[in-house]
KENUVO-796998 format. One line per 8 residues: number of its first residue (from 1); for each residue x, y, z of C-alpha. Coordinates in nm, 2 decimals. Layout:
BEGIN
NUM> X/Y/Z; ...
//
This chain:
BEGIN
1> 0.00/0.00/0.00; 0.13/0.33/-0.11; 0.23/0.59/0.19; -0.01/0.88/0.17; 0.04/1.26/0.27; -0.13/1.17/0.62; 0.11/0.83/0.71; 0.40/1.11/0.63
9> 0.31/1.38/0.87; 0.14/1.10/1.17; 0.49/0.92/1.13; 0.65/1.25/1.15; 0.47/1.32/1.47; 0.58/1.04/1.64; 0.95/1.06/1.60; 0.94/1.49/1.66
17> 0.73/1.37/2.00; 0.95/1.07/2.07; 1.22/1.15/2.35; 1.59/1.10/2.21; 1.62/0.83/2.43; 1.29/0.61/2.29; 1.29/0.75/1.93; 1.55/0.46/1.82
25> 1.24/0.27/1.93; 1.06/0.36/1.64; 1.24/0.23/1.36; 0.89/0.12/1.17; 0.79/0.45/1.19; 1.13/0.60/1.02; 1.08/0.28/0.72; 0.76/0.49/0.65
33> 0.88/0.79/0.58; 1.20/0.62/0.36; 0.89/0.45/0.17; 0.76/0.78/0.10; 1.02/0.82/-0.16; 0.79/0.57/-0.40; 0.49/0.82/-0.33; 0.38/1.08/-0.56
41> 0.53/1.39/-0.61; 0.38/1.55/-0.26; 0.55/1.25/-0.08; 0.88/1.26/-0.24; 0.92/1.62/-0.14; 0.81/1.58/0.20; 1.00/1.26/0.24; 1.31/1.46/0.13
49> 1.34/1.70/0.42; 1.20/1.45/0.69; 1.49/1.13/0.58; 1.78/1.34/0.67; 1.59/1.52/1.02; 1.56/1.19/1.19; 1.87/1.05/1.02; 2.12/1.03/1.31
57> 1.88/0.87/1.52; 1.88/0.53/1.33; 2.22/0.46/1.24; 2.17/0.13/1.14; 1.93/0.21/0.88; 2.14/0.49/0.76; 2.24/0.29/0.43; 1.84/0.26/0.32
65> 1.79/0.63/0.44; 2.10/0.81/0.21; 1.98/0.54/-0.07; 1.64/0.66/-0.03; 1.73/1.02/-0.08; 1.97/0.91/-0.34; 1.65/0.82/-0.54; 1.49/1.18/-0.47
73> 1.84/1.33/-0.62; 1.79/1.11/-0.94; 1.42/1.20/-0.94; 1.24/1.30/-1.31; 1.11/1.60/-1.12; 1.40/1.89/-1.07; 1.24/2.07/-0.77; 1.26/1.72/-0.62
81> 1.60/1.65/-0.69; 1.70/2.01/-0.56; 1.52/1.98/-0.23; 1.70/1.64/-0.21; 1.99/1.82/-0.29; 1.98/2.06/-0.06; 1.91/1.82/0.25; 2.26/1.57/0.15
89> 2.47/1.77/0.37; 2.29/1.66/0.66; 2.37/1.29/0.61; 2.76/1.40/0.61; 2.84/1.29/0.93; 3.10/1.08/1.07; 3.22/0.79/0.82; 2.92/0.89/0.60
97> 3.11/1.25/0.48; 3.39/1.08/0.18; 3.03/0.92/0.09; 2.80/1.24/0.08; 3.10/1.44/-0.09; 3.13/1.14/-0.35; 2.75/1.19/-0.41; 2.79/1.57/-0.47
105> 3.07/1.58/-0.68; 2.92/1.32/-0.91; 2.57/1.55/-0.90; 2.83/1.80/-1.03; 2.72/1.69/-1.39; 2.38/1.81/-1.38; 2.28/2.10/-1.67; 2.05/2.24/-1.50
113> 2.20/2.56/-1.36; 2.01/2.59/-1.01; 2.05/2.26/-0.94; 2.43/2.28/-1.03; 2.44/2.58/-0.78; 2.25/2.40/-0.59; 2.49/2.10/-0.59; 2.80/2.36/-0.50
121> 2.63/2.52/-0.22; 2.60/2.18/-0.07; 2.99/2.09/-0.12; 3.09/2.42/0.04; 2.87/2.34/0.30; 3.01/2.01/0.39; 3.34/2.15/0.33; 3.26/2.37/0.64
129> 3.17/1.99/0.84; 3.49/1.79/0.72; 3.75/2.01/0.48; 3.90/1.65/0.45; 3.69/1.39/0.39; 3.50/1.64/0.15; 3.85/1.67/-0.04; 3.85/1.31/-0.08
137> 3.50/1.25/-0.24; 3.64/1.49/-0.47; 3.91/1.36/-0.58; 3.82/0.99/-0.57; 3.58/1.12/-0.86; 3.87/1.36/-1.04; 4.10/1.03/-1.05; 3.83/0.77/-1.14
145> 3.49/0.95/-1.27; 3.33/1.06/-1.59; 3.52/1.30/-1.79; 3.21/1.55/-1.75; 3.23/1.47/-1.38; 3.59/1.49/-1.35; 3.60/1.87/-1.54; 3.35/2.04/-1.31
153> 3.56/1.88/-0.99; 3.83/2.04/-1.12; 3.72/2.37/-1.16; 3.52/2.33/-0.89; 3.82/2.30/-0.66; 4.01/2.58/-0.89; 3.73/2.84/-0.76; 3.63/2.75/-0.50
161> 3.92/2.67/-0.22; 4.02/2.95/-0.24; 3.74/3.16/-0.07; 3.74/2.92/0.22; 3.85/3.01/0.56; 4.17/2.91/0.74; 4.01/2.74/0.99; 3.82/2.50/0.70
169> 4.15/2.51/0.48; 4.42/2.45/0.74; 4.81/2.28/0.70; 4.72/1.96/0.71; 4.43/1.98/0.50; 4.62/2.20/0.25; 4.90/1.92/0.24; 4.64/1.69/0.14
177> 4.49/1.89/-0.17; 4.87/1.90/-0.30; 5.01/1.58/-0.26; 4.63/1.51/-0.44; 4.64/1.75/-0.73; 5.08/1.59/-0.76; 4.87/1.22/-0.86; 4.57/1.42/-1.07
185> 4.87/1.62/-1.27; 5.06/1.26/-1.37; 4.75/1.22/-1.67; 4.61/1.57/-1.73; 4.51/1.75/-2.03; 4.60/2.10/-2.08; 4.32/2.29/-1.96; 4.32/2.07/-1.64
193> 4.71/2.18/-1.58; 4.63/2.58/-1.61; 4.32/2.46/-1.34; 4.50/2.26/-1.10; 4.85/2.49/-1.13; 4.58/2.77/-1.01; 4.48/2.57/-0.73; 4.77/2.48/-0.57
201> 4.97/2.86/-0.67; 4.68/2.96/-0.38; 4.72/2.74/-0.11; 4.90/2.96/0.20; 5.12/2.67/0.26; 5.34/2.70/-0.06; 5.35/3.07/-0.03; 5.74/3.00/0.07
209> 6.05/3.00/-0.12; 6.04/2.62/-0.11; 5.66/2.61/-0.19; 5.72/2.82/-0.45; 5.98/2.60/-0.59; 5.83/2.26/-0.49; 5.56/2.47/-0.82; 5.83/2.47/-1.03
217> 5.91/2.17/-1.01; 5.56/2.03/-1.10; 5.60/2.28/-1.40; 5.90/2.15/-1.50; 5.81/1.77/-1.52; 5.52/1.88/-1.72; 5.71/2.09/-1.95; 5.94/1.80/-2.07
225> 6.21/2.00/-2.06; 6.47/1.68/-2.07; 6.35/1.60/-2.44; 6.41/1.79/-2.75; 6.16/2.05/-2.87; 5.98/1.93/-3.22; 5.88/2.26/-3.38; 5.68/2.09/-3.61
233> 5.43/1.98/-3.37; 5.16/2.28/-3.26; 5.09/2.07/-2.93; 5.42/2.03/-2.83; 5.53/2.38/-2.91; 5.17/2.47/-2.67; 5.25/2.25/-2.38; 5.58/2.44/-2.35
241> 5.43/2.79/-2.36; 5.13/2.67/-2.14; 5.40/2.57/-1.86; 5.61/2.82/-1.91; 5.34/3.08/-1.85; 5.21/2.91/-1.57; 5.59/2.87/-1.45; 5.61/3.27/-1.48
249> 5.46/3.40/-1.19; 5.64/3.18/-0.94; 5.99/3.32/-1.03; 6.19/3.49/-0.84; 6.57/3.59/-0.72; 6.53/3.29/-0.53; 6.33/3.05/-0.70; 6.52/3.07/-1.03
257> 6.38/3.04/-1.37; 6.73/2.89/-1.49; 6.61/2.51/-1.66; 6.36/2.72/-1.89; 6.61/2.99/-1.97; 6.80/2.74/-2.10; 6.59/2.51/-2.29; 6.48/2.82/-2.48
265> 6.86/2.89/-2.54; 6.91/2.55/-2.66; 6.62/2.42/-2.84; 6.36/2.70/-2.88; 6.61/2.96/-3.03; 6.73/2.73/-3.26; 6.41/2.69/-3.44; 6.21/3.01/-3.40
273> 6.19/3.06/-3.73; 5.99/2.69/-3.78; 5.77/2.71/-3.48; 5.40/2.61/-3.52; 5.17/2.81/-3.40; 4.91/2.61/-3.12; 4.69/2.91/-3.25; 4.60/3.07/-3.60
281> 4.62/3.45/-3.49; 4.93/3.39/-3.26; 5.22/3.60/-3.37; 5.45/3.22/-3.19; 5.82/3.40/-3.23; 5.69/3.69/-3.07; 5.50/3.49/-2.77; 5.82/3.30/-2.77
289> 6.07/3.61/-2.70; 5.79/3.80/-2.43; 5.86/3.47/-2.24; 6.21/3.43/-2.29; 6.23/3.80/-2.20; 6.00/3.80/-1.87; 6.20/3.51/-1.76; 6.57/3.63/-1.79
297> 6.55/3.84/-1.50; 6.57/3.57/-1.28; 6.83/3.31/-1.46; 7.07/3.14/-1.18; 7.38/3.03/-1.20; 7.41/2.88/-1.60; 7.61/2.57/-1.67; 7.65/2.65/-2.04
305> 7.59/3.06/-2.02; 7.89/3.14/-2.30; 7.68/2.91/-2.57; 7.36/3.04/-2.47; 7.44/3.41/-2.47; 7.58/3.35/-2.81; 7.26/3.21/-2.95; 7.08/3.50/-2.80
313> 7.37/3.72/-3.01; 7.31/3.56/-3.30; 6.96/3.58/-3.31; 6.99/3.92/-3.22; 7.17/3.99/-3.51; 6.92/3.83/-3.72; 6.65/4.10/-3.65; 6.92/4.38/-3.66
321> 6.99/4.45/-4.03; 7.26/4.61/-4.17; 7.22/4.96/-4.32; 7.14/4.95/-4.69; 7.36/4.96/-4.94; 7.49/5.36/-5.12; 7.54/5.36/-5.48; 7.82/5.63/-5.57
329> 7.49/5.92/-5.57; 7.48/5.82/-5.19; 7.14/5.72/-5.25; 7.05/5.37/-5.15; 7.02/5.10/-5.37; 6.76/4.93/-5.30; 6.42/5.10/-5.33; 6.27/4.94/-5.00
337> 6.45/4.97/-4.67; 6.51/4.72/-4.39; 6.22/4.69/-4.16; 6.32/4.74/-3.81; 6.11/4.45/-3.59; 6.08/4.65/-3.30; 5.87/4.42/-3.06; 6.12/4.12/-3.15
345> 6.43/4.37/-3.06; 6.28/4.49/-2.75; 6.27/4.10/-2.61; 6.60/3.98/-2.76; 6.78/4.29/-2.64; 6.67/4.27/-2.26; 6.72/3.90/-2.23; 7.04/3.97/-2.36
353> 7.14/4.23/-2.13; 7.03/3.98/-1.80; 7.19/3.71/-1.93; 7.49/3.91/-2.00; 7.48/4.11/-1.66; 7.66/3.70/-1.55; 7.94/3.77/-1.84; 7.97/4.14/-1.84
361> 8.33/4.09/-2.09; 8.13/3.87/-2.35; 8.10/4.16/-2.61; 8.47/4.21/-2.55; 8.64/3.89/-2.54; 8.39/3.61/-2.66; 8.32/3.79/-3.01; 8.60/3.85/-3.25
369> 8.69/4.19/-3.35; 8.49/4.18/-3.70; 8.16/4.07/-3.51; 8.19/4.33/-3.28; 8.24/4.59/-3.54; 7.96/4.47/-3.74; 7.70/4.42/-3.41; 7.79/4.80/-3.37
377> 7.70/4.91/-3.71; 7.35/4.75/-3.66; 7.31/4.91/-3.37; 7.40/5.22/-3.48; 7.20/5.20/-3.78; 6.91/5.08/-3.57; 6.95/5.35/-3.33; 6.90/5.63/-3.56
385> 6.61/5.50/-3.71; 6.50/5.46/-3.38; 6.56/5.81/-3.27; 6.35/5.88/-3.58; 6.03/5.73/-3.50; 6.00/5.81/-3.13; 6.06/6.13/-3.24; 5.72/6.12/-3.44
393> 5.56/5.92/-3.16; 5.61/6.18/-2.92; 5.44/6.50/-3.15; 5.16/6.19/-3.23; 5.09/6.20/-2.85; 5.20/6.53/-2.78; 4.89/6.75/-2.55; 4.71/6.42/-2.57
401> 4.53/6.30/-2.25; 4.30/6.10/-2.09; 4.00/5.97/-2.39; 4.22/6.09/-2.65; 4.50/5.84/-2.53; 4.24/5.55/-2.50; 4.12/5.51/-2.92; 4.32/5.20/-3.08
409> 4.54/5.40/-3.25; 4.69/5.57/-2.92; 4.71/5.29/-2.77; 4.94/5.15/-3.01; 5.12/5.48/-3.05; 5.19/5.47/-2.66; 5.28/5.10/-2.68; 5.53/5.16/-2.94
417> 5.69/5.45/-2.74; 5.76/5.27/-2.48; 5.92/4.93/-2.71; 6.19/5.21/-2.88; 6.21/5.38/-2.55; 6.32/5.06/-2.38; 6.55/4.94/-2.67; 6.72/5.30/-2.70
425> 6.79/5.27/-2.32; 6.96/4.92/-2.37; 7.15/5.01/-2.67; 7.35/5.28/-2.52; 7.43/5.07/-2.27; 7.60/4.82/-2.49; 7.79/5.13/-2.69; 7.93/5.22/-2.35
433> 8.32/5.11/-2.38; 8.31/4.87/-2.22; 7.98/4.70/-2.24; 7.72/4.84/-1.95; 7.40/4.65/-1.85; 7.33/4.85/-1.56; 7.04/5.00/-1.70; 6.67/4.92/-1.59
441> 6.38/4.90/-1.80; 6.04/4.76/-1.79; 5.91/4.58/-2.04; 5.64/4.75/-2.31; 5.34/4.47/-2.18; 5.45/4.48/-1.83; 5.27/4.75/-1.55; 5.47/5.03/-1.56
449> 5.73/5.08/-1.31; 5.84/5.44/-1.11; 6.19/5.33/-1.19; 6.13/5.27/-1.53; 6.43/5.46/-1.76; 6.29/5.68/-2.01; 6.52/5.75/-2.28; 6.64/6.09/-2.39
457> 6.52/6.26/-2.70; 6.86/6.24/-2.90; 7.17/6.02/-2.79; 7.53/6.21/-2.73; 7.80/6.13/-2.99; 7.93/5.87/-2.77; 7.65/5.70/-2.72; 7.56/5.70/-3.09
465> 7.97/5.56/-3.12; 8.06/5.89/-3.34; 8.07/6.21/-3.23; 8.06/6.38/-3.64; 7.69/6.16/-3.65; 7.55/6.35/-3.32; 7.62/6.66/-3.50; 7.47/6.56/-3.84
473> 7.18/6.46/-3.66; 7.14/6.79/-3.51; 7.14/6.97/-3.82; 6.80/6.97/-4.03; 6.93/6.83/-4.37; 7.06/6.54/-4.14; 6.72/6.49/-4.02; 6.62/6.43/-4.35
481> 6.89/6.19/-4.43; 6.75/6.00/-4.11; 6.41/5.99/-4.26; 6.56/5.87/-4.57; 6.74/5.58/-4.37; 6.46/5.48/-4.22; 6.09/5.58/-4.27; 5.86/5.36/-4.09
489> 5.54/5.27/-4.25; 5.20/5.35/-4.13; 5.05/5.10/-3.86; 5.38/4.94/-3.84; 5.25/4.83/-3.50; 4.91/4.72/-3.56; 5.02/4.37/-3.62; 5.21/4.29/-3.30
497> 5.06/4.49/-3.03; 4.75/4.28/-3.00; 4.93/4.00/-2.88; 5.06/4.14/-2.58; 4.79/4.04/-2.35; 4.85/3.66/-2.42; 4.78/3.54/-2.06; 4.39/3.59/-2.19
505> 4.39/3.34/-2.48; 4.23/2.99/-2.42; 4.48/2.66/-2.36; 4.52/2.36/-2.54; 4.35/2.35/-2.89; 4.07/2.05/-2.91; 3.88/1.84/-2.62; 4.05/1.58/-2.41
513> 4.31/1.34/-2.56; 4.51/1.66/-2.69; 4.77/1.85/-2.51; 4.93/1.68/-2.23; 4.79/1.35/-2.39; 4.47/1.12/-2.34; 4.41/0.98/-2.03; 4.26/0.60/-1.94
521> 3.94/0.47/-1.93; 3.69/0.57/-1.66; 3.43/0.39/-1.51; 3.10/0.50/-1.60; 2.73/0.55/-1.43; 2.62/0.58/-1.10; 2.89/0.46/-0.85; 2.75/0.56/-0.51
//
């Protein structure tokens, strides 16, 4: 006989009334209100906030009563399953919490967006009960569960722990979530890595040098920096930038950024030219040098720093022309001058001035005389074009303030002032006899700093490495000889600048089984 409305509320009665030392008497009268689950919709709801009120009073019938709600959570009808919903936290008690959290994290699946809330306002809430046993329905489920399942664990952890209290989120159970996330990260895909690295980047207890380097070091095995980079290959040339910019913010002078400093030296540099972009739009030699250049700062100690600083020389050189060739007229010879990469200098010059703060003589005695000599032309020829265009930048921008600063083209105009600032600082350092790197700049993407060095409007004669140029240069007819070395087109910038916010762009291309690799089989269906 089906339990009506009235066998509910009389059944009710009588455990509300009982005392708590005589209710475990009335165990017949609890089996009706766990049969009001097969009722109609009335019953179900009432059945799903009276199960878990009387719930610690029969713990030998506490397997029927979570089973019986269990069935409400799974019911047809969604105000049902949210009102059972709702009610789970009440059964996580005791042995029953790894249980109830295994339940909710599962539940994480659902599509319908109050119940999902629903479902995360239940977690939080028996994260408040047991911070540890709720951590380990979690995880049971990110390790073994549905790949839908095992996603919204995952970012439900990423957001989540980190607005919980210390006294919920404590050592111990902070110790736990890593060593956790250390077995998640051995099979993880790339969007899971950005996740999890966010997770455990915000737990208090690796806010410590060695915490911070304990980071790296999950970084680095990801980043499979002990095999050779195949350019070829758009997801291994992504998993390297995805761990290098997750690797980024954790550097420090003490927590040095020297393994990736070098395996951009040694295998990246080498084939910038072949890289594959992860990502159509992605200017990837560009993406490659903002990382090689945010990184440099904090470089160690470098077993092979000689080698390396001479890859970042020649490469240097590469996006340094020489100055055109004069017929006997003194006009050039070509029709179409050099283009002067600005963004690509502005990286490869202030990795090279860190790395060669550690061999201060390598301009003097590790390149030959001829090198030198040519090295300085290019940067003498580069210089004066430079001097050229911030010149125009600065009457661009000139009396321009607030909105007028903030249209596109501004922007870029401001963007690009700072970029020929910063290399026009760094090259008169190197034309300093001998070589200086003492100078400090910021980079063009990075917040702007009070120390930052702004450049003068025109460089002395010994700066420029002739004193009979400075004076040329002064003169108006040698003005126009500059603008005849080097004219730089119209939206010259346009093309690079948009890249600079790259933290923004989405992770690995395609859905699981890309990036860091497919991961095994996972059971399937209800577990619980």
């Amino acid at each position: 006989m089906a339990v009506t409305i009235e066998d509910l509320y009389r059944n009710y009665g009588l455990l509300a009334d009982a005392s708590k030392d005589n209710i475990s008497q009335h165990k017949d009268a609890y089996q009706v209100i766990l049969n009001g689950v097969k009722g109609g919709p009335k019953e179900k709801r009432l059945a799903a906030q009276f199960i878990p009120k009387f719930f610690s009073s029969f713990p030998e019938m506490a397997d029927a009563a979570i089973n019986a709600q269990l069935d409400l959570c799974e019911d047809e009808d969604v105000s049902i399953r949210r009102q059972a919903i709702k009610e789970l936290p009440r059964f996580a008690t005791g042995e029953n919490i790894l249980r109830v959290a295994d339940i909710l994290t599962q539940l994480l699946q659902t599509d319908d967006t109050a119940e999902f809330n629903q479902v995360n306002a239940a977690l939080v809430s028996i994260f408040k009960i047991d911070a540890r046993g709720t951590l380990g329905g979690l995880f049971s489920q990110i390790l073994q569960g549905e790949d839908i399942v095992r996603e919204r664990a995952i970012k439900f952890l990423s957001g989540k722990l980190k607005t919980l209290p210390e006294d919920v989120m404590t050592k111990e159970v902070e110790d736990y979530v890593f060593a956790e996330t250390k077995k998640v990260l051995e099979d993880v895909t790339g969007e899971e890595f950005v996740l999890l690295m966010r997770l455990v980047s915000g737990l208090r207890v690796l806010q410590t040098v060695n915490g911070r380097q304990q980071l790296v070091e999950l970084v680095v095995e990801q980043a499979f920096l002990e095999q050779a980079l195949n350019p070829a290959d758009p997801d291994t040339v992504d998993r390297l930038l995805q761990c290098t910019r997750q690797a980024l913010p954790l550097f420090s002078k003490n927590v040095h950024s020297t393994r990736f400093v070098t395996y951009f030296c040694e295998h990246v540099l080498p084939n910038l030219s072949t890289l594959t972009s992860p990502v159509a739009e992605l200017d990837i030699q560009l993406e490659v040098l903002k990382l090689l250049a945010e990184m440099s700062p904090f470089c160690g100690d470098m077993d092979k720093l000689e080698p390396n600083l001479n890859m970042l020389f020649t490469k240097l050189l590469e996006f340094m022309p020489l100055p055109p060739e004069e017929v006997e007229n003194g006009e050039n010879s070509a029709n179409e001058e050099p283009k002067l990469q600005f963004s690509y200098v502005e990286c490869l010059l202030f990795s090279f001035h860190q790395l060669g703060k550690k061999l201060p003589d390598f301009l003097i005695d590790k390149v030959d005389a001829e090198q030198l000599k040519d090295f300085k032309i290019r940067l003498q020829y580069f210089a004066r074009g430079l001097q050229v265009y911030i010149r125009q930048l600065r009457v661009a921008l000139q009396g321009k303030t607030g909105d007028a600063l903030k249209t596109e083209e501004n922007k870029i105009k401001v963007v690009a002032l700072k970029i020929t600032n910063n290399i026009n600082v760094l090259i008169k350092d190197l034309f300093h006899n001998p070589p200086s790197f003492k100078s400090t700049v910021t980079l063009s993407w990075k917040p702007v700093q009070k120390t930052e060095a702004v450049a003068p409007k025109r460089p002395s004669g010994e700066e420029m490495g002739s004193s009979g140029s400075t004076k040329k240069q002064i003169s108006p007819q040698s003005r126009r000889d500059a603008r005849q070395i080097y004219n730089p087109p119209s939206g010259k910038y346009s093309a690079t600048i948009g890249n600079f916010n790259y933290e923004q762009r989405g992770g690995f291309r395609g859905g699981r089984g890309r990036g860091f690799g497919a991961r095994g089989g996972r059971s399937r269906g209800r577990i619980y």
